[in-house]
C-alpha atoms as an extended CHARMM CRD file, in Angstrom:
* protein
*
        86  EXT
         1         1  UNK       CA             25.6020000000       -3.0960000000        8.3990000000  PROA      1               0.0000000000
         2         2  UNK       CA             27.2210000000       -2.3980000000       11.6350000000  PROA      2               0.0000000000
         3         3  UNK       CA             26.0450000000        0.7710000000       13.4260000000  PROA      3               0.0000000000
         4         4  UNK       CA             27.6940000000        3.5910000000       15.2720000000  PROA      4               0.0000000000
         5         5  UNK       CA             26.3690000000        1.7680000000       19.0300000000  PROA      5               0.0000000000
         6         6  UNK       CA             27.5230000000       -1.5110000000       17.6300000000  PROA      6               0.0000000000
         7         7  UNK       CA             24.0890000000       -2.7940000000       16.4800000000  PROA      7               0.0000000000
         8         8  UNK       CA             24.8420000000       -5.2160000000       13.5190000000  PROA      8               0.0000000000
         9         9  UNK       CA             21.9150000000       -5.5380000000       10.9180000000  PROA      9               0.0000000000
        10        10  UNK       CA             21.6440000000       -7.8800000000        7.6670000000  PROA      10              0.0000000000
        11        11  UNK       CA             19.0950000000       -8.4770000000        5.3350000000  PROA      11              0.0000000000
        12        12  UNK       CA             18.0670000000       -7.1480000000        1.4740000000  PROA      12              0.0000000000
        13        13  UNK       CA             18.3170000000       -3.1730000000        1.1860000000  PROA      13              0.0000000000
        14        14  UNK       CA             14.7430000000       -1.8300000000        0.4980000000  PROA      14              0.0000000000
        15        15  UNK       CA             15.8590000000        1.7510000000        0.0680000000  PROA      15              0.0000000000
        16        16  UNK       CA             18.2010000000        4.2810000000        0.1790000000  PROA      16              0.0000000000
        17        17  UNK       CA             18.5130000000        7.8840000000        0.0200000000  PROA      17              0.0000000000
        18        18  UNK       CA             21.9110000000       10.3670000000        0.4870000000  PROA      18              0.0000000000
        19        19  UNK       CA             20.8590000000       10.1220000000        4.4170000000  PROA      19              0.0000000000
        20        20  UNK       CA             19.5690000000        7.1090000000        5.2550000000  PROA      20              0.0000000000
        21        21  UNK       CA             19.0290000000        3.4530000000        4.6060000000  PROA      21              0.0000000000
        22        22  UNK       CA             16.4370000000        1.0160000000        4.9660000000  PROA      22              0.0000000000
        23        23  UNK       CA             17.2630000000       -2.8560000000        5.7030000000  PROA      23              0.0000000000
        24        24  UNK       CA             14.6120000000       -5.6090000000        5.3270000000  PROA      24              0.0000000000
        25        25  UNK       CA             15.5030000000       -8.3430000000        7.3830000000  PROA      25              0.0000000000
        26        26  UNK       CA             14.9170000000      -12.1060000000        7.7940000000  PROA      26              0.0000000000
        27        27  UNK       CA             11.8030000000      -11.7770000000        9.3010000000  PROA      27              0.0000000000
        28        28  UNK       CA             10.1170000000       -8.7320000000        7.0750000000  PROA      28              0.0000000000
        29        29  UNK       CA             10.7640000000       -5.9270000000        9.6490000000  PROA      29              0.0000000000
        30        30  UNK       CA             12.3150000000       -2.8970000000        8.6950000000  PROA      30              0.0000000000
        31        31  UNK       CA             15.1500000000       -0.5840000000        9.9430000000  PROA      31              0.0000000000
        32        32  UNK       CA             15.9870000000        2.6400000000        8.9370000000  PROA      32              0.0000000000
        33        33  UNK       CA             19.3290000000        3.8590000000        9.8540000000  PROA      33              0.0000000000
        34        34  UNK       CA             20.8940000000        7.1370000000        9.3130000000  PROA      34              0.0000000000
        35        35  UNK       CA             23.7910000000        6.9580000000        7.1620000000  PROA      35              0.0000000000
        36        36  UNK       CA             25.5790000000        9.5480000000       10.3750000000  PROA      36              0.0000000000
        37        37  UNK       CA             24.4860000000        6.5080000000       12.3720000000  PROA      37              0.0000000000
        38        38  UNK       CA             26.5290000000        3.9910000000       10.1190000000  PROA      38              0.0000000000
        39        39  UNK       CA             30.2000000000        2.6970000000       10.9920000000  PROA      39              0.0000000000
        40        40  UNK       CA             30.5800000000        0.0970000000        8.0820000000  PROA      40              0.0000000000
        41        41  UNK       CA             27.8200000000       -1.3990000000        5.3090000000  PROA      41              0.0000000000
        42        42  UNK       CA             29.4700000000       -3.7270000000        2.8990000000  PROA      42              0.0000000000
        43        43  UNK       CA             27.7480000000       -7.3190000000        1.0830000000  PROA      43              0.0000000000
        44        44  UNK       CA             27.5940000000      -10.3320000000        2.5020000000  PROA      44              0.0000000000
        45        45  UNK       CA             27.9570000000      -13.7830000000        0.8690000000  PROA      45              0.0000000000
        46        46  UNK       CA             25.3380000000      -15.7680000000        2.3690000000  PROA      46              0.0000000000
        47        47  UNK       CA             21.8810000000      -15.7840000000        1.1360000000  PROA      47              0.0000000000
        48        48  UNK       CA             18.6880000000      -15.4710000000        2.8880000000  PROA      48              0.0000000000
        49        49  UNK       CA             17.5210000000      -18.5970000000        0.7970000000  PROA      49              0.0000000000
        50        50  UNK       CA             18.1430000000      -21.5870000000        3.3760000000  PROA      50              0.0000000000
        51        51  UNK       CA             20.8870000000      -24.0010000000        3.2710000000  PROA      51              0.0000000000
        52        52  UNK       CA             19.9950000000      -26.9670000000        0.6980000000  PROA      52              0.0000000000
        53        53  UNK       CA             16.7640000000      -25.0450000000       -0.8260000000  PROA      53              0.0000000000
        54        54  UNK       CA             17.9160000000      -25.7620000000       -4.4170000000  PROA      54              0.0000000000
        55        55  UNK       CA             18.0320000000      -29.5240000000       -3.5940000000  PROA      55              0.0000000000
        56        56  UNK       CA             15.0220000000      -29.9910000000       -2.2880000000  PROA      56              0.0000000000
        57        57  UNK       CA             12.9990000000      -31.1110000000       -5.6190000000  PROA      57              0.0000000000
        58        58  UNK       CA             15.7070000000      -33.8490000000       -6.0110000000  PROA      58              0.0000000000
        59        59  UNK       CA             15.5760000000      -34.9380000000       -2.1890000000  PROA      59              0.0000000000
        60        60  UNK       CA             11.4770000000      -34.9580000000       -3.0060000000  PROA      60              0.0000000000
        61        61  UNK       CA             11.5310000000      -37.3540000000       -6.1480000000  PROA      61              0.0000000000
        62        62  UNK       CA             10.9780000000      -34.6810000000       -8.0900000000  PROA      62              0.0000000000
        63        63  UNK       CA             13.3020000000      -33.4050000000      -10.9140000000  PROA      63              0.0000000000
        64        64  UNK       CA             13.0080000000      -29.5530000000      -12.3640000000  PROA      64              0.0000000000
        65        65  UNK       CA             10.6930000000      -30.0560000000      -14.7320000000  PROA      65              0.0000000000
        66        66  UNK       CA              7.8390000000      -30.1210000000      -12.0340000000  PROA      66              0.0000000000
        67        67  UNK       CA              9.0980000000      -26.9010000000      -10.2920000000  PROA      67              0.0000000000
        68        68  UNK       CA              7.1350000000      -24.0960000000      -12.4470000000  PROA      68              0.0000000000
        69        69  UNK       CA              4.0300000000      -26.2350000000      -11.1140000000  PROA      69              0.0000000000
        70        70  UNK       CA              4.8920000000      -26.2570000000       -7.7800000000  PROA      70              0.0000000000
        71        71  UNK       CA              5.2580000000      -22.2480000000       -8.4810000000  PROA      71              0.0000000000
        72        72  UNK       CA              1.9070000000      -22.3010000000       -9.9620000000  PROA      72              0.0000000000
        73        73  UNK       CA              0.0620000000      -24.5310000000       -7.0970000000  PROA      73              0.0000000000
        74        74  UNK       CA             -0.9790000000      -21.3080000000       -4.5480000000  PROA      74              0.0000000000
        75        75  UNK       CA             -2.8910000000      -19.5060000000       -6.9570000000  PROA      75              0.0000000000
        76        76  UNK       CA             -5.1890000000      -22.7500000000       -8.1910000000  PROA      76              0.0000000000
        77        77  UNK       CA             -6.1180000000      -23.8210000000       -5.0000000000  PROA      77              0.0000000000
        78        78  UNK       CA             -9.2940000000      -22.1440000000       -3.8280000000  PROA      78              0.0000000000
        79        79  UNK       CA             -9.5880000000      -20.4270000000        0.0960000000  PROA      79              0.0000000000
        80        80  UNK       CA            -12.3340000000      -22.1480000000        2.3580000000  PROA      80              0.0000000000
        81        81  UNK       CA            -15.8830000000      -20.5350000000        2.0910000000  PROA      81              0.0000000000
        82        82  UNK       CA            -15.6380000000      -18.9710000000        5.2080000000  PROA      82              0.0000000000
        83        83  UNK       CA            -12.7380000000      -16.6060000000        3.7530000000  PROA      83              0.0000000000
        84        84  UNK       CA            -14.3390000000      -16.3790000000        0.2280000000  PROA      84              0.0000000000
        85        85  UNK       CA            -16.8300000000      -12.9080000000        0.4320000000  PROA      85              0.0000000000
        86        86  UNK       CA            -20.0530000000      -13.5720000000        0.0430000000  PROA      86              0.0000000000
């Protein structure tokens, strides 16, 4: 999205009305821009997944078949007491 004061945003579209729409970028902030305010939105073909994540099990040792438990690993593991309520 390029703006009418040449500001250029990317990132997933969170929202959008008939006025306005809201970008989520890179780093989880938001920006709402008036749709007035907007001089061109159109895709882009690069994703916001980094370069090479898809072979990263293979460059591990790992194949696919271990990837769902991978998935699976942050919800087993248990926080430190001092996080855990009492």
């Amino acid at each position: 999205m390029t703006t009418k004061d040449g500001e250029t945003l990317s990132g997933r579209m969170e929202a959008e009305t008939q006025t306005s729409i809201e970008i989520l970028d890179i780093n989880g902030q938001k920006h709402a821009v008036q749709r007035q305010n907007i001089t061109k939105l159109e895709p882009t073909q690069l994703s916001i997944m980094p370069n090479g994540f898809e072979a990263l099990p293979d460059s591990e040792g790992l194949d696919f078949s271990n990837f769902p438990d991978l998935l699976r690993l942050p919800s087993t593991v248990r926080p430190p007491r001092s996080i855990r309520s009492a």
